[in-house]
C-alpha positions as CSV (number, residue, x, y, z in Angstrom):
1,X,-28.4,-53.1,19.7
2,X,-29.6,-56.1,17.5
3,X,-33.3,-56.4,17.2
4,X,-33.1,-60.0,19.0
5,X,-30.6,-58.3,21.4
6,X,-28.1,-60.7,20.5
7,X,-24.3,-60.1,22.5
8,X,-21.7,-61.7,21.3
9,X,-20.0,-62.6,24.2
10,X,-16.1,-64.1,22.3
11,X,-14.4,-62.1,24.8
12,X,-15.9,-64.2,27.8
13,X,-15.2,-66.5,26.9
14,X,-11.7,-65.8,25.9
15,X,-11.4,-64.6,29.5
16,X,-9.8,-61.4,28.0
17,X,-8.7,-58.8,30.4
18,X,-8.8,-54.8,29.6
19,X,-7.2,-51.9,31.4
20,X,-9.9,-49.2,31.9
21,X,-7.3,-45.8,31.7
22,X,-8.4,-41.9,32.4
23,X,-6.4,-39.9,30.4
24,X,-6.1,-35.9,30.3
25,X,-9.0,-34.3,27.9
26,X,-5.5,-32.9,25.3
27,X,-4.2,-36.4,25.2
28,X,-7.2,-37.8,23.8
29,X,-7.7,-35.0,21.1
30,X,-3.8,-35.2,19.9
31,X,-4.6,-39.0,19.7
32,X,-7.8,-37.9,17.6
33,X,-5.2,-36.3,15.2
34,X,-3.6,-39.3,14.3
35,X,-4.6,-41.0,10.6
36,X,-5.7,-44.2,10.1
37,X,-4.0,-46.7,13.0
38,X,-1.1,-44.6,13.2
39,X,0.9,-44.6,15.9
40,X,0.6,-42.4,18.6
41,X,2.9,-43.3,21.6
42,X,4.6,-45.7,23.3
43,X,3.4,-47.8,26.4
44,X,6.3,-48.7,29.1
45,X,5.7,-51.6,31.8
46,X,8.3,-52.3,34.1
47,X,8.7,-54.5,36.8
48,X,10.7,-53.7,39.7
49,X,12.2,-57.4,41.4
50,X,9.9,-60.7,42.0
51,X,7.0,-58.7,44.3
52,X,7.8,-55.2,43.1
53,X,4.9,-53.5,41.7
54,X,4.8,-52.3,37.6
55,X,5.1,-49.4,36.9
56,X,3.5,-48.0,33.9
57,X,4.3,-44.6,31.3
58,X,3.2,-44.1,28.0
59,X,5.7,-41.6,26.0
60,X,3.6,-39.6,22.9
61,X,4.4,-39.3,19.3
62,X,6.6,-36.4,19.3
63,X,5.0,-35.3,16.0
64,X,1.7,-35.4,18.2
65,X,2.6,-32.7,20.8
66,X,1.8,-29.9,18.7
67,X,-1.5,-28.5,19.8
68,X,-2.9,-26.2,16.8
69,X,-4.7,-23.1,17.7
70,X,-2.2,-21.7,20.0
71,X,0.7,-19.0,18.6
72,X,3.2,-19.7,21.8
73,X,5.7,-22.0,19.6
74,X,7.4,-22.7,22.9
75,X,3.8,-24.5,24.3
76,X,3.1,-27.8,23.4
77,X,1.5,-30.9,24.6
78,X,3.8,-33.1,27.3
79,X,5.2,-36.6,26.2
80,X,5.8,-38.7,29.4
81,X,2.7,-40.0,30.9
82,X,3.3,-42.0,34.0
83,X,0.4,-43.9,35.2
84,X,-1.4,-44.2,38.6
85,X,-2.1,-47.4,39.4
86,X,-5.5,-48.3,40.7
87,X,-7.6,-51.2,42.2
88,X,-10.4,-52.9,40.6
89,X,-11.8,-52.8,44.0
90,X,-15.6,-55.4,44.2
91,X,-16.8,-53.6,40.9
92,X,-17.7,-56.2,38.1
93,X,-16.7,-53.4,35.1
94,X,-16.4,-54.6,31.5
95,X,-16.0,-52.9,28.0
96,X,-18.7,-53.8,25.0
97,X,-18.4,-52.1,21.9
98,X,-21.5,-51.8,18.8
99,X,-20.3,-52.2,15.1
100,X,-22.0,-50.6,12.2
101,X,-24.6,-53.3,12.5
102,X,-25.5,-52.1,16.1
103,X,-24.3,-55.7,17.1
104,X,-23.0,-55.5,20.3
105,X,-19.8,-57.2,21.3
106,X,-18.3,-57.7,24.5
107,X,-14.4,-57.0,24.2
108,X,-12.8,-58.1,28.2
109,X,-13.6,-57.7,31.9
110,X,-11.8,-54.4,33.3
111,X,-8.6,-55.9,35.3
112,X,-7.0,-53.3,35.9
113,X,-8.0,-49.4,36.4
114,X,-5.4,-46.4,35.8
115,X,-4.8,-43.0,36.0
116,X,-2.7,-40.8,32.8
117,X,-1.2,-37.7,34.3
118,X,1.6,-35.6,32.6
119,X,5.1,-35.0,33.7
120,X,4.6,-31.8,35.5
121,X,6.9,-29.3,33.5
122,X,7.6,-25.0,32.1
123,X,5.7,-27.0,29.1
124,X,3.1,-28.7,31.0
125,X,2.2,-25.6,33.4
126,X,2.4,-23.2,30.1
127,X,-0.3,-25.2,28.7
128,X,-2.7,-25.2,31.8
129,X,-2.0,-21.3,31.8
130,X,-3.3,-20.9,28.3
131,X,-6.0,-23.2,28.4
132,X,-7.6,-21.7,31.8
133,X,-7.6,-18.1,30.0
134,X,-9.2,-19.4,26.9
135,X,-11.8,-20.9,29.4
136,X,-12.2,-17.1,31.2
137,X,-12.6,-14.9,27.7
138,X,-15.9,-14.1,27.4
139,X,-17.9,-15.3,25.0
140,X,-19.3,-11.5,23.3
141,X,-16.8,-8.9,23.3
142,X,-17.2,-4.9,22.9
143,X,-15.4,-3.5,20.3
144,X,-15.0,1.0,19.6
145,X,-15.0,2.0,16.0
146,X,-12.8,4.6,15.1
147,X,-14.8,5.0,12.0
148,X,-18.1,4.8,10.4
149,X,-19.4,1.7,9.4
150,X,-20.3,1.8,5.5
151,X,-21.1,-1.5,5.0
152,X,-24.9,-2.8,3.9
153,X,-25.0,-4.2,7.7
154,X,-24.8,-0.9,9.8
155,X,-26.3,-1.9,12.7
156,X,-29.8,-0.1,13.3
157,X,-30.0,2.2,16.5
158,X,-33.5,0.6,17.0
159,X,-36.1,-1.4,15.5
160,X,-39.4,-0.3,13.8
161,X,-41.4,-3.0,16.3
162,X,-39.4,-1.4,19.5
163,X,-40.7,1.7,18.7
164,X,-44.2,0.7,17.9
165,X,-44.3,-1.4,21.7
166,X,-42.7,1.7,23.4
167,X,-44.9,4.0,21.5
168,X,-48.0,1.7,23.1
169,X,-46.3,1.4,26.1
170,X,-46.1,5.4,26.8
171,X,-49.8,5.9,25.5
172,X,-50.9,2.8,27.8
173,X,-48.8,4.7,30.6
174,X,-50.3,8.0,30.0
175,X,-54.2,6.7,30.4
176,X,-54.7,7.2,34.3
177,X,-57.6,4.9,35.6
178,X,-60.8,6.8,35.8
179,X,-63.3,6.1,38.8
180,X,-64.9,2.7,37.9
181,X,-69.0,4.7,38.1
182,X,-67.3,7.5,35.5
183,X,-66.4,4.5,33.6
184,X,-69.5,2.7,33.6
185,X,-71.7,5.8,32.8
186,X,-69.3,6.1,29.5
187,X,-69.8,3.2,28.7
188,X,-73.9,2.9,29.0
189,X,-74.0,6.2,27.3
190,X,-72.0,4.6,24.1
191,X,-74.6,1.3,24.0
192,X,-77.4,4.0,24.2
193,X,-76.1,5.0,20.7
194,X,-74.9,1.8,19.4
195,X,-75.5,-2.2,20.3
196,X,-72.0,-3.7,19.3
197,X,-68.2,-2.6,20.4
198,X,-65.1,-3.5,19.3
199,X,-62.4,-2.8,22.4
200,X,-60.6,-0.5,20.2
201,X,-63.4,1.7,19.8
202,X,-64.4,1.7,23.9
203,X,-60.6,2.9,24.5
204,X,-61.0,5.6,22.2
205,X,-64.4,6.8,24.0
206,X,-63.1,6.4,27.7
207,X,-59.3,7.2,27.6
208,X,-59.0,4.2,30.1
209,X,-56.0,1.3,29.8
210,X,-57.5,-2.0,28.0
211,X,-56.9,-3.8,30.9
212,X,-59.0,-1.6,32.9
213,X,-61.8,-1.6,31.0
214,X,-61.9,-5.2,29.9
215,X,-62.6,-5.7,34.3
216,X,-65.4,-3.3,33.6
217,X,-67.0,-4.6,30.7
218,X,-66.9,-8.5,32.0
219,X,-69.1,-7.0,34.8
220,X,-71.9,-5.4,32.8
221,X,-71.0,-6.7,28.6
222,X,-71.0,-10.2,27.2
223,X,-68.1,-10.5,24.6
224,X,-68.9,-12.1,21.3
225,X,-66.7,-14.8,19.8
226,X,-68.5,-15.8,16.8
227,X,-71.4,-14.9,14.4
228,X,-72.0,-11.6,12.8
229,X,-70.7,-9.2,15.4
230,X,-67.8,-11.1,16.3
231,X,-64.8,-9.7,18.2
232,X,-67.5,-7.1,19.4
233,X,-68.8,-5.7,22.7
234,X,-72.5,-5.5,24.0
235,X,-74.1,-5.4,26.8
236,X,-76.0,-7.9,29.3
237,X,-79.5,-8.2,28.6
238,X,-80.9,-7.2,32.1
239,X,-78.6,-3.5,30.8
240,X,-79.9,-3.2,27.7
241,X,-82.0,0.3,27.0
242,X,-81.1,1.5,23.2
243,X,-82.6,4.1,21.6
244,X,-85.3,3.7,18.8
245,X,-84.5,1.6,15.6
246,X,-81.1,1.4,16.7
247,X,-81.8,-1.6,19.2
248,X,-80.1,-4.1,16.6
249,X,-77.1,-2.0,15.0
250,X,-77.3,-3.9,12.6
């Protein structure tokens, strides 16, 4: 839209009168198909006696009926169109349309609504058929080679970082949990020896699964996230007991 929001409201004031039409979803795309303005069908009206009611087909461009992408020759898209004629009903519906200037434009008031179905026909029901197992083939198919694949894009039975998570996943699986005391007396016996820890190192010494041991340690360590020792291990002051000149580790 306009930056002032400006309408242009011509066909108001023209009092011009549309026909809001649903049309089938193969109908629109063979009308896609068409260059330019061309032509693409023909619109019927015809009035049956003074209070008779109109009846309405549209009949398309027989050059238009072939639907690419499908082999069947004897499939193609239906010409007659006969329309379902439909009230308005107390709905205020009208059609605007926005140029390359995003100025927006109002082109009629809906007077009449519509419905565009096909002639049902061998053709017609051909098409549905085809079109409903396109739909229901799935998307990734499974395919057998009956021979080895030489190319530079042999698939690869299983990636270097699969094996390096399984390999963690079985040594994480094989580290049973150790009573939590047995634990905690491996652990005081390591800070007797040395002040600072990184969590790789405290694995090694207990044999106990990281997640374990990092319950352990928030009970008795404080974990350090900056300064000299950082990423490290020690424990709580009120725990501390180190040996000698070993007290700093540093």
């Amino acid at each position: 839209m306009s930056e002032k929001g400006e309408v242009d409201l011509t066909g108001a004031k023209q009092n011009t009168g549309v026909w809001l039409v649903k049309v089938p979803k193969y109908l629109s795309q063979q009308w896609a198909k068409a260059t330019g303005r061309g032509e693409v069908g023909k619109l019927r009206i015809c009035k049956k006696g003074n209070q008779g009611k109109a009846e309405v087909s549209f009949t398309l461009n027989e050059e238009l009926t072939v639907i690419e992408g499908i082999e069947d020759k004897t499939v193609s898209a239906p010409r007659d169109h006969p329309f379902t004629m439909q009230t308005v009903g107390g709905q205020t519906l009208a059609v605007f349309t926005e140029n390359s200037s995003d100025k927006i434009a109002l082109e009629g008031v809906v007077v009449q609504r519509a419905e565009c179905r096909p002639n049902v026909s061998e053709s017609y029901m051909r098409l549905k058929k085809l079109q409903i197992e396109e739909l229901a083939k799935p998307v990734r198919l499974s395919q057998q080679l009956d021979r080895v694949v030489t190319s530079n894009y042999k698939p690869v039975a299983n990636h270097t970082y699969n094996l390096e998570y399984e390999r963690k996943k079985k040594e994480e699986g094989k580290r049973a949990r150790a009573d939590k005391q047995q634990v905690l007396d491996m652990l005081f016996s390591a800070f007797e020896k040395h002040q600072f820890y990184n969590i790789k190192d405290l694995v090694d010494i207990t044999k106990q699964p990281v997640i374990y041991l990092k319950e352990i340690l928030r009970d008795i360590g404080v974990y350090n996230v900056k300064g000299t020792h950082k990423n490290t291990w020690e424990l709580k002051p009120e725990y501390r007991h180190y040996q000698g000149d070993e007290k700093t580790d540093e």
